[in-house]
C-alpha positions in Angstrom: 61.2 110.5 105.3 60.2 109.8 108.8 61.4 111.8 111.7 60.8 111.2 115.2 61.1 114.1 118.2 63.6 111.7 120.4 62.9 113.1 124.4 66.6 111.9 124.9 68.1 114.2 122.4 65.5 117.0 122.8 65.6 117.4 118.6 63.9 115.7 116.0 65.9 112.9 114.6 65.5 110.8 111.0 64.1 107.4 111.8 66.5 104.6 111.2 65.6 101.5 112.6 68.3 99.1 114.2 67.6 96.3 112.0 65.2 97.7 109.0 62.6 96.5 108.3 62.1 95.5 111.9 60.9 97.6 114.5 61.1 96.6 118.1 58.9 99.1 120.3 57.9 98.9 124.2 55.2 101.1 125.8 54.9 101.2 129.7 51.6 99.6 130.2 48.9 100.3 132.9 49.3 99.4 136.7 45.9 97.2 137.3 44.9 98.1 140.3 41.8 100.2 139.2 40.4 101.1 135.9 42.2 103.0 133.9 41.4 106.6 133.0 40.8 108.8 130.1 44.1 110.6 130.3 45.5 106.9 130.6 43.5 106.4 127.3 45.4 109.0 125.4 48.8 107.4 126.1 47.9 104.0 125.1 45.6 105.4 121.5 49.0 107.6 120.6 51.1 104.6 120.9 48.7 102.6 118.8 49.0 105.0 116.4 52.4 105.1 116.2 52.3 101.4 115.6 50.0 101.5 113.3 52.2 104.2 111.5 54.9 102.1 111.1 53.1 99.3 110.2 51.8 101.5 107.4 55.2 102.6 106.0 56.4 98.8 105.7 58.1 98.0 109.0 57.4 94.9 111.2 56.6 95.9 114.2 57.2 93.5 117.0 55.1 95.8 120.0 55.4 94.9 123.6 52.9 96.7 126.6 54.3 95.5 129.9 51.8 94.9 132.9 52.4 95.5 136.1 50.5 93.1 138.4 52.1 93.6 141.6 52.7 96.9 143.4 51.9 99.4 146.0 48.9 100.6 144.8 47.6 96.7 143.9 48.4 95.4 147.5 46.0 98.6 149.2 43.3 97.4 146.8 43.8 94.1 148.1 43.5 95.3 151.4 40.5 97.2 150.7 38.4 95.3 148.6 39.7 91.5 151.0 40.8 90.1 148.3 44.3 88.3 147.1 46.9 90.8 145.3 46.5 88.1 142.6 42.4 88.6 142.1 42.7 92.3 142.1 45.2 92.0 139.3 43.5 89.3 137.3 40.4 91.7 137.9 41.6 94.6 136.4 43.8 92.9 133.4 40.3 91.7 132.3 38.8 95.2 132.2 41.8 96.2 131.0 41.5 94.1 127.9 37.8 94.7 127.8 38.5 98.6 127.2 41.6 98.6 125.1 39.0 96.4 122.8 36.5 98.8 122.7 39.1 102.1 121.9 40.0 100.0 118.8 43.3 99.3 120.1 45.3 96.9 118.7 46.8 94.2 121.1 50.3 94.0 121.6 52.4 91.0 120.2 53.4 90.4 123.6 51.7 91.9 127.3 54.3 90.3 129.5 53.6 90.4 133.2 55.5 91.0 136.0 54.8 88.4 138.4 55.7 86.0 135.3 58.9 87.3 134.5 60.9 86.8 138.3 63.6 85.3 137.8 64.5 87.6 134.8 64.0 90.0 137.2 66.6 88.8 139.8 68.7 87.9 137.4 69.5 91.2 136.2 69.3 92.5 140.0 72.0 90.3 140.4 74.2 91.3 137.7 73.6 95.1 139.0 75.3 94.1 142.1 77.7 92.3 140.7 79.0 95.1 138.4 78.4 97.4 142.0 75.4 99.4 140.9 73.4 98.0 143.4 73.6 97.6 147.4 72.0 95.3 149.7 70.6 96.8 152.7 69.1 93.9 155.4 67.0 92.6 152.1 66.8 95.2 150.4 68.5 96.1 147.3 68.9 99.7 145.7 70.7 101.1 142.4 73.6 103.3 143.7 72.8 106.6 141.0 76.1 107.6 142.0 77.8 105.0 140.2 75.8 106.1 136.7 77.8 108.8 135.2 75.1 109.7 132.9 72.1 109.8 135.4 69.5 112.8 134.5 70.4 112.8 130.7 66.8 112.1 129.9 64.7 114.0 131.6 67.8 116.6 131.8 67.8 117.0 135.3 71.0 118.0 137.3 71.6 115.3 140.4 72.9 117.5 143.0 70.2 120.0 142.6 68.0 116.7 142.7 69.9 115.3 145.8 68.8 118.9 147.6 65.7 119.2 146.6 62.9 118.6 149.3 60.8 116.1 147.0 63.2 113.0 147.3 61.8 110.9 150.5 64.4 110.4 152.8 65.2 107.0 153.7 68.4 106.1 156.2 69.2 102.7 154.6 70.0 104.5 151.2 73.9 105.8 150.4 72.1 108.4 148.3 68.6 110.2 148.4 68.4 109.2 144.4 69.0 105.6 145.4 66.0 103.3 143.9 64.8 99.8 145.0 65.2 97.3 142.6 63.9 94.4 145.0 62.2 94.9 148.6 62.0 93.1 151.6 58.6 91.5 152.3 56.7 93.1 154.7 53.8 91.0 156.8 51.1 90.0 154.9 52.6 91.3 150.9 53.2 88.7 148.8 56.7 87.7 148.0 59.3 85.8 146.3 62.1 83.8 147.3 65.8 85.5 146.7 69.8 85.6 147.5 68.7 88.9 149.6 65.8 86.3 150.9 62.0 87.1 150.3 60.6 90.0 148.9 59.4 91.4 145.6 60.8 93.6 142.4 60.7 97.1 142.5 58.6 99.2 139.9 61.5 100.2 137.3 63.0 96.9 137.4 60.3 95.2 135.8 60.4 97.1 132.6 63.9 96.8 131.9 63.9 93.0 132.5 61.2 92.3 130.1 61.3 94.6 127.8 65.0 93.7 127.6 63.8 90.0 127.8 61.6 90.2 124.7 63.3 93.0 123.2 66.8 92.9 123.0 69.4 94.7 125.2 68.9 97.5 122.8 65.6 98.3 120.6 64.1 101.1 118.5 61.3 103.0 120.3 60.4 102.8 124.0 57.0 105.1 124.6 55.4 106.7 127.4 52.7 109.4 128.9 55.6 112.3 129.6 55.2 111.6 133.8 57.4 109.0 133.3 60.1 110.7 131.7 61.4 111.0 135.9 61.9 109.0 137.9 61.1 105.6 135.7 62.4 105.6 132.1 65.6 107.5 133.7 65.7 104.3 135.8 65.2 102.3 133.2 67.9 103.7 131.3 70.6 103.7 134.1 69.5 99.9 135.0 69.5 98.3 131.6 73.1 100.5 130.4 74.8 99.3 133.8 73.6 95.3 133.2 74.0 95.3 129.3 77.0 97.4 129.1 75.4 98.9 125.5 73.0 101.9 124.6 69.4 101.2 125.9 67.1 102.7 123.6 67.6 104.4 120.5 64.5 106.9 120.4 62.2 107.8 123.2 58.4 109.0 122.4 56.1 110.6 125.4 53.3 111.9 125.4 51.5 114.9 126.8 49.2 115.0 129.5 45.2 115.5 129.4 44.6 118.0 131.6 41.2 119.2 133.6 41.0 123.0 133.5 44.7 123.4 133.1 45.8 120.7 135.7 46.9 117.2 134.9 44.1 114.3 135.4 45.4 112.1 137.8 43.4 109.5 140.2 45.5 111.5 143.1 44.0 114.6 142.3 40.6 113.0 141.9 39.8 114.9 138.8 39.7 111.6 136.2 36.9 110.1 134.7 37.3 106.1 133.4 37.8 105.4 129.8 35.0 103.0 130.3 32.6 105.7 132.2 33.5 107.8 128.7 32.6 105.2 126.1 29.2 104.9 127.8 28.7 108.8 126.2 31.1 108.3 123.1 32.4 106.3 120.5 35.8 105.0 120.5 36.2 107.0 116.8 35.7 110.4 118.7 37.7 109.1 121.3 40.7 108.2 118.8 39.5 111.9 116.8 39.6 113.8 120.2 43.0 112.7 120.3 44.8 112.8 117.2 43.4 116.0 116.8 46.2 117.8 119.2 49.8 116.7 118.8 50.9 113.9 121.2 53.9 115.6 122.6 51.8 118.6 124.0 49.4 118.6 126.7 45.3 118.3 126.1 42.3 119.8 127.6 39.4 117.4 128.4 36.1 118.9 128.0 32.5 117.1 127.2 32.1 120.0 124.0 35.3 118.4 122.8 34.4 115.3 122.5 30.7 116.3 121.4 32.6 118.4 118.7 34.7 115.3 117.8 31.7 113.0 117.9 30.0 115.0 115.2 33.1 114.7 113.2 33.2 110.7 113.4 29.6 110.6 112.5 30.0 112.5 109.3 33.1 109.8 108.2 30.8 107.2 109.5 27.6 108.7 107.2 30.0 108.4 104.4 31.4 105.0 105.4 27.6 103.4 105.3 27.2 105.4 102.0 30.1 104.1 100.4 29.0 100.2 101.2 25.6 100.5 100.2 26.8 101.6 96.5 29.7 99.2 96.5 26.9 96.7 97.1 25.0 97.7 94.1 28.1 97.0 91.9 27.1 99.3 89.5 29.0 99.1 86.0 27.3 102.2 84.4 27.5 105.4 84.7 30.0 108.1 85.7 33.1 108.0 87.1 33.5 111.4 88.9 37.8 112.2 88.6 39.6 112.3 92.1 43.3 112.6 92.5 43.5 109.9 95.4 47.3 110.1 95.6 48.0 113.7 96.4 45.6 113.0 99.6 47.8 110.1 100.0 50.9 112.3 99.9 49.7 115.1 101.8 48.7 112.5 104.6 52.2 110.7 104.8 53.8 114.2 104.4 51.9 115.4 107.4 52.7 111.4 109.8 56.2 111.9 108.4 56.8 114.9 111.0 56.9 113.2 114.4 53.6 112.2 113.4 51.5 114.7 113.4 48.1 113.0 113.6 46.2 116.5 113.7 47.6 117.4 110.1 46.8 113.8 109.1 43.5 114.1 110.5 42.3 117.8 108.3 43.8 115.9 105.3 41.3 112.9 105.5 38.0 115.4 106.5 39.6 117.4 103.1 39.6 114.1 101.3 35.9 113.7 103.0 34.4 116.2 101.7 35.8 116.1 98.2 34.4 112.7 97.9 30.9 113.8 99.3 31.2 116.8 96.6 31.6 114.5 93.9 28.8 112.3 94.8 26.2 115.3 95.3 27.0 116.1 91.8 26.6 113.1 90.0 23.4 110.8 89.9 25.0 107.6 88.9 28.8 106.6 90.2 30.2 103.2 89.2 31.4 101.3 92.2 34.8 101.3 91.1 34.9 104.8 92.5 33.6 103.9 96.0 36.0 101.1 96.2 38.7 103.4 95.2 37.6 106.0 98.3 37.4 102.8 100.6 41.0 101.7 99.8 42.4 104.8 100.9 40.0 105.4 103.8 40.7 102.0 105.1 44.7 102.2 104.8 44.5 105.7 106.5 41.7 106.6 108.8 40.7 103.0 110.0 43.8 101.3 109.3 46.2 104.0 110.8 43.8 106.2 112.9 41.4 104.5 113.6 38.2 106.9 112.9 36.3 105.2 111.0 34.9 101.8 111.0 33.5 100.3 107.6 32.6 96.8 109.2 30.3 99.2 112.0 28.8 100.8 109.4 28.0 97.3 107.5 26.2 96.7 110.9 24.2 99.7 110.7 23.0 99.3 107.5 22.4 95.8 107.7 19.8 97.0 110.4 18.1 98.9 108.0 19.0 102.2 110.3 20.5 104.6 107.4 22.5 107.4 108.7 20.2 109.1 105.8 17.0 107.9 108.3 18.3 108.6 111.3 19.5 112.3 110.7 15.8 112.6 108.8 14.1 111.8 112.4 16.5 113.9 114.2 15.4 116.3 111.9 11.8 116.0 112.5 12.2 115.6 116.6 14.3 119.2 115.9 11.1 120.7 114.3 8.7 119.0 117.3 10.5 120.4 119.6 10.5 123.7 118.3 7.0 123.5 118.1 6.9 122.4 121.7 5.4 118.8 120.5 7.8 117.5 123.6 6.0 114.3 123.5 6.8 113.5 119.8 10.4 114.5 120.4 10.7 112.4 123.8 9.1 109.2 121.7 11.4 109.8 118.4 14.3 109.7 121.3 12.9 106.9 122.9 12.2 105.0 119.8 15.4 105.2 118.5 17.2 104.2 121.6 15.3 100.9 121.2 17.1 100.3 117.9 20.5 100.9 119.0 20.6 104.8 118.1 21.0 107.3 121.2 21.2 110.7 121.0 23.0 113.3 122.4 22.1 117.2 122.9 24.2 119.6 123.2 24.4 123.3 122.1 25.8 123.1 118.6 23.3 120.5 117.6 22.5 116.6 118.2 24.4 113.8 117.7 24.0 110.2 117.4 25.9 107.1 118.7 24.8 103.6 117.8 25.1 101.5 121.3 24.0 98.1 120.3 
């Protein structure tokens, strides 16, 4: 049995879809004004896993990522870099893609956008004001939080305390400090669109509840999120799409924790981020995925280069035993042994462990346990019929690629079709190890070399070397 911690009723609940056995799920997507980071990363990985997840246990999944292609932060880049709001987003949606691709990420069903979806946009504006949650101020239009008795029940904050706190910007045309805009007035020089409240644009929350409403129903099964959007925008989302839909929004809500630098959260405010594209230059997208399914979503995650070395040398053992396991599927052997391993109870034990809220770390030990059973069993017997192998790479592929996604057998084809064993390449790394002990630098700097002309770099560190094929 599934369960799901739900953010809106702080306790972990059974999961029982609306309409079994389809799932309808929504995960704020990025802003594309910039690349996106690594903490960014971790957000968009969980949610793939979650999806994935689902997928495994049966359900059809209909997933939706929104982007946002016009905003604040994309009309300064304009600015800065001269060029149209449109080419900065078109810009960034491209990289965006580009990375998602390389993470292993599997693309949504639908990535609607919001300069596409308008009049959807007005449209529920409109029916806001009608109902009298929303006021018109000389163009611009703002939710009255006033008139949304249920305001704060997500993020579980109190309003008036809110309302006197020094952190909500004051601004004279609002009734209420709380007060959001769901469409503003154009300002010279920022793109607009035409409206009963004359030109302007959507405001940020908006967008999500018109198009996820849009493609997803008035109500659906899962919205996600990285937890910094718990308040102010999925509590906006919530009072915006209850007030125009007159029915519950969203029947469980998933966020996950931050990455963190030394304790604090990575943000490109606080100028302590790195790109998820600056970090794929140093890692694979499997120790990427491992890094993070290694801690539980919910809680927060320290980012550190010996983390990620550390999870590096974990893919690179499943990937030495995913090139093992083609090459002797390849042989098709018919004789000899056929070593006795209980694939099931790994099965079990890695459902059990997804089953609680997902908990990708305990799903993660029980597929290096599996691991190293299966490397066991080969070390103690000469000849395995393939039958075995295939047997490993059916659950391997339904569980660590399929849901996970730390291990790739169609990469490790690659590599072996290169002729560049992991058996050959760990045998040099060996011997540049033993030239450099020797102080035979030169034979060490030209193994390195060498191999980085095939496609094999290497990385140092302190608890040994690993390798990352980059061709």
């Amino acid at each position: 049995m599934l369960t799901i911690y739900n953010t809106l009723t702080k306790k972990k609940e059974k999961f029982e879809p609306i309409n079994p056995p389809d799932v309808k799920m929504y995960t704020c997507g990025p802003t594309v004004y910039d690349y996106f980071h690594i903490g960014n990363a971790r957000s968009f990985v969980m949610a793939d896993m979650v999806r994935r997840y689902l997928e495994f246990k049966g359900y059809n999944v209909t997933f939706v990522m929104n982007l946002t292609d016009v905003d604040d932060k994309i009309i300064k880049k304009s600015r800065e870099e001269q060029l149209n709001f449109n080419e900065v987003s078109k810009k960034y949606i491209k990289a965006f893609f580009e990375d998602i691709k390389k993470l292993k990420i599997k693309k949504a069903d639908i990535y609607p956008k919001a300069t596409e979806n308008i009049n959807d946009i007005i449209k529920m504006i409109e029916i806001l004001e009608e109902k009298g949650f929303a006021y018109n101020v000389d163009g611009n239009v703002f939710y009255d939080v006033a008139k949304f008795k249920e305001y704060g029940k997500l993020s579980g904050k109190n309003i008036d305390e809110l309302v006197s706190g020094s952190r909500i910007e004051i601004n004279e045309e609002k009734k209420n400090p709380l007060d959001f805009a769901l469409w503003k007035k154009a300002k010279e020089g920022e793109p607009y669109w035409e409206s009963k409240w004359g030109k302007g644009r959507p405001g940020w929350h908006i967008e999500c509840s018109a198009m996820s409403c849009k493609h997803l129903g008035g109500y659906f099964d899962i919205h996600a999120g990285g937890n910094d959007l718990i308040f102010p925008h999925h509590e906006n989302e919530i009072a915006q799409s209850v007030a125009a839909n007159d029915k519950p929004f969203v029947k469980y809500w998933l966020h996950f924790g931050f990455l963190n630098i030394e304790d604090e959260k990575m943000s490109k405010s606080l100028g302590n981020f790195f790109t998820t594209r600056e970090v794929l230059k140093k890692y694979s997208a499997e120790a990427i995925r491992l890094f993070f399914a290694q801690a539980y979503y919910r809680g927060p995650l320290n980012f550190s280069y010996e983390l990620l070395d550390a999870a590096e040398r974990g893919a690179s053992k499943l990937k030495n035993l995913a090139e093992i396991i083609n090459r002797e599927i390849k042989k098709n052997r018919t004789d000899g042994n056929l070593p006795a391993i209980n694939i099931s109870i790994f099965e079990e034990k890695f459902t059990a462990a997804m089953d609680d809220d997902f908990n990708t770390a305990q799903g993660v030990a029980v597929i290096f346990d599996f691991a190293k059973e299966v490397n066991r069993l080969i070390a103690e017997n000469e000849k395995i019929k393939a039958d075995f192998y295939l047997n490993v790479k059916n659950f391997l592929e339904r569980t660590a690629a399929g849901v996970l996604g730390i291990i790739d057998f169609e990469a490790a084809k690659t590599v072996a079709g290169e002729g560049l064993s992991s058996d050959l390449i760990e045998l040099l790394i060996e011997i540049r190890l033993n030239a450099k002990k020797n102080k035979n630098f030169a034979l060490a700097d030209e193994i390195r070399n060498k191999l980085k002309k095939l496609g094999v770099e290497l990385r140092d560190s302190k608890e040994g070397t690993t390798y990352k094929m980059v061709k």
